[in-house]
N, C-alpha and C positions, 0 to 999 in steps of 0.2 A: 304748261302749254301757253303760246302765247294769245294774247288777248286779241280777237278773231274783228272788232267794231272801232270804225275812226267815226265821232259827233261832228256832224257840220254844223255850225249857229251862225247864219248872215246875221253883222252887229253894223249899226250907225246908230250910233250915240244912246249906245240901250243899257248901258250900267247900271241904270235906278233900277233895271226891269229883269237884271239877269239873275238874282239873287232865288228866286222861288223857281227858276228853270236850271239851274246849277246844284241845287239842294234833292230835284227828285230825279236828275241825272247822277247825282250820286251814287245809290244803289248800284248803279251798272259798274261802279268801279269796282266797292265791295263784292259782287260775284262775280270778277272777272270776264269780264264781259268788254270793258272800253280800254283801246289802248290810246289811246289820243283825243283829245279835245282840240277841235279848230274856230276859231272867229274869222268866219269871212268878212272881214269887215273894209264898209267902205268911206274909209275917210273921217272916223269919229273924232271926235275934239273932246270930246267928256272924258271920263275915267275908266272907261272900255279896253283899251290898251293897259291898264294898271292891273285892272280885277285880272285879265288874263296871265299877268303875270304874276299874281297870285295863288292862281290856281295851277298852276301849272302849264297852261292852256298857251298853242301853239297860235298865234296873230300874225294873217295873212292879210294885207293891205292893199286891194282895189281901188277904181275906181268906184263911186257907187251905183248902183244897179244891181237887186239881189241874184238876176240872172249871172251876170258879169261876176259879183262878189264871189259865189256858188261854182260856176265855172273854173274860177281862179285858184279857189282853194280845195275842190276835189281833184286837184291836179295831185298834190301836194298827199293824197292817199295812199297808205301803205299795205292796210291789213285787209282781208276775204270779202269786208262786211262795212259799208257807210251806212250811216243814218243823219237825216236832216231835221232838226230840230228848231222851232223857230226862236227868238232871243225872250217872247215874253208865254210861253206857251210849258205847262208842267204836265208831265206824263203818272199818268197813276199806278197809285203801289201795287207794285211786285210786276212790274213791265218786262223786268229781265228774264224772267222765266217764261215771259210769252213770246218773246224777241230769240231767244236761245232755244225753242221749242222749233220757230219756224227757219233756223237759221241748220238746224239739223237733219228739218225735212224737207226742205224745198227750196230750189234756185233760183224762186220768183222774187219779185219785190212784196213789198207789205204796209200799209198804212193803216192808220189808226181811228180810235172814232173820236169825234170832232164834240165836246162839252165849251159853253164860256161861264168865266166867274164871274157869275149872275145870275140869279136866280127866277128872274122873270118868265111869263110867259112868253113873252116875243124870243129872249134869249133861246129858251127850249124848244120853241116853233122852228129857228133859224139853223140851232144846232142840227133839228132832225131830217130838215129839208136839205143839210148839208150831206148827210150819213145816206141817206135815202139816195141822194145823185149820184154818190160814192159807189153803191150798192148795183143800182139801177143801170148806169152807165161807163162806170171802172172811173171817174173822174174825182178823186178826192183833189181841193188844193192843200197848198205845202204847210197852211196851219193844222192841216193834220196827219203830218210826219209822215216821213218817208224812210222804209229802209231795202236796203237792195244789195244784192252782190255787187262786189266792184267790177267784177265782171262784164255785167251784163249791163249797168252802167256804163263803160265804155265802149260795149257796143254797139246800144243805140246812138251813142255820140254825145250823152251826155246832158250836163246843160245849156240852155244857148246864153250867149254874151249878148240880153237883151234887158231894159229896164223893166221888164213888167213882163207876165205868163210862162217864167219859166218854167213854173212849178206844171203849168195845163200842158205846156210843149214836152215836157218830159212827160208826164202820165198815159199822153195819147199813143205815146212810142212804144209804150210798155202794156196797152192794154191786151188782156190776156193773159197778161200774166202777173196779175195786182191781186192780192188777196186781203181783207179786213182781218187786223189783230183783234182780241179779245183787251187790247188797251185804250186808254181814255185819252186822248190830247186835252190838258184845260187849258183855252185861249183866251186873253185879254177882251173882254165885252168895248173896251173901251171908245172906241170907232163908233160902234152902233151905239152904245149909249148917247155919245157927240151927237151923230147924224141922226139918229133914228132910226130901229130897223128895217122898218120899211124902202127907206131913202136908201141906205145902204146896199142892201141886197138890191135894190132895183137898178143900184148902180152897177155893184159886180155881177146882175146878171146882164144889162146892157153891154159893159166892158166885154163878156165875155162874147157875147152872140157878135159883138162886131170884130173881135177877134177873127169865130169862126167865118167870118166873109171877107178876111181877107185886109183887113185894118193890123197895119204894122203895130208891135208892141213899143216902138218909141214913140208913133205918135198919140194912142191909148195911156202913155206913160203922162204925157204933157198935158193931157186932158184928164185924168182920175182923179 
């Protein structure tokens, strides 16, 4: 039978970072589960294009913008089942059989729950208040994966070819029909450790509220 899941990963210049997220995408090979690996990638200058040809993995070349990148290379989709994956982001053991449970029962999309590698409080606070929005509102973003029939992917029309919220412009399209895996996404603390997470979050929650009012995501992009 053939393998039912094409992995989307937006890359810009993320080679140092893809190693721990290509390692627990694995598993999906060994159960038959992935037929294709894609890099949406936009415009990387490092070793990004090399790992992928390493691995085997298909390099689709954008402009950059992960809305733009994502757009470009879910074009490029063949099999039943995409999932998005982000370049520094690792999915916890035995994902496949949660991903192949809901890909048998259901024609909704699915995302995941949202951990950083970090052990802090604030990290856990941040993570929970992420899972909780998810929960409370259908609104997971794209650090915590996405997977969908290709289907139904192209019938809300996808992602937009924007620099910033594709991941919220897609979920919103979908809500209702978005259900939480019983899998982990582990994302990079890295940001908020920089910023702090306070500063952080109060950033992407501002981004976000002026999103909702109507703030284009190019000009949201020039400002983040």
């Amino acid at each position: 039978m053939t393998a039912p899941l094409t992995i989307l990963i937006p890359t810009l210049n993320a080679a140092e970072r893809l190693g721990p997220t290509l390692g627990s995408l694995y598993e999906g090979v060994q159960a038959g589960l992935i037929a294709e690996l894609i890099f949406a990638d936009g415009g990387s200058t490092d070793d990004t294009a090399l790992v992928a040809e390493e691995i085997g993995a298909t390099l689709i070349t954008s402009k950059a913008g992960r809305g733009t990148q994502l757009a470009c290379a879910a074009k490029a989709c063949k099999t039943r089942w995409l999932m998005v994956v982000h370049a520094d982001t690792v999915l916890s053991k035995d994902w496949p059989m949660a991903v192949r449970n809901h890909m048998a029962s259901s024609q909704n999309a699915a995302h995941f729950q949202l951990a950083f590698d970090a052990n802090s409080a604030a990290a856990k606070r941040t993570a929970a208040w992420a899972n909780m929005r998810s929960r409370l509102f259908q609104l997971p973003y794209g650090d915590q994966g996405l997977l969908l029939p290709t289907a139904l992917y192209n019938s809300v029309g996808g992602f937009a070819d924007v620099p910033l919220m594709e991941d919220v412009a897609l979920v919103r399209k979908l809500r209702g029909r978005l259900t939480e895996l019983p899998i982990t996404a582990t994302t990079s603390a890295a940001k908020y450790e920089a910023e702090g997470y306070l500063k952080r979050g109060s950033k992407n929650l501002i981004t976000l509220s002026k999103y909702f009012l109507g703030v284009s995501p190019e000009v949201l992009a020039k400002r983040y």
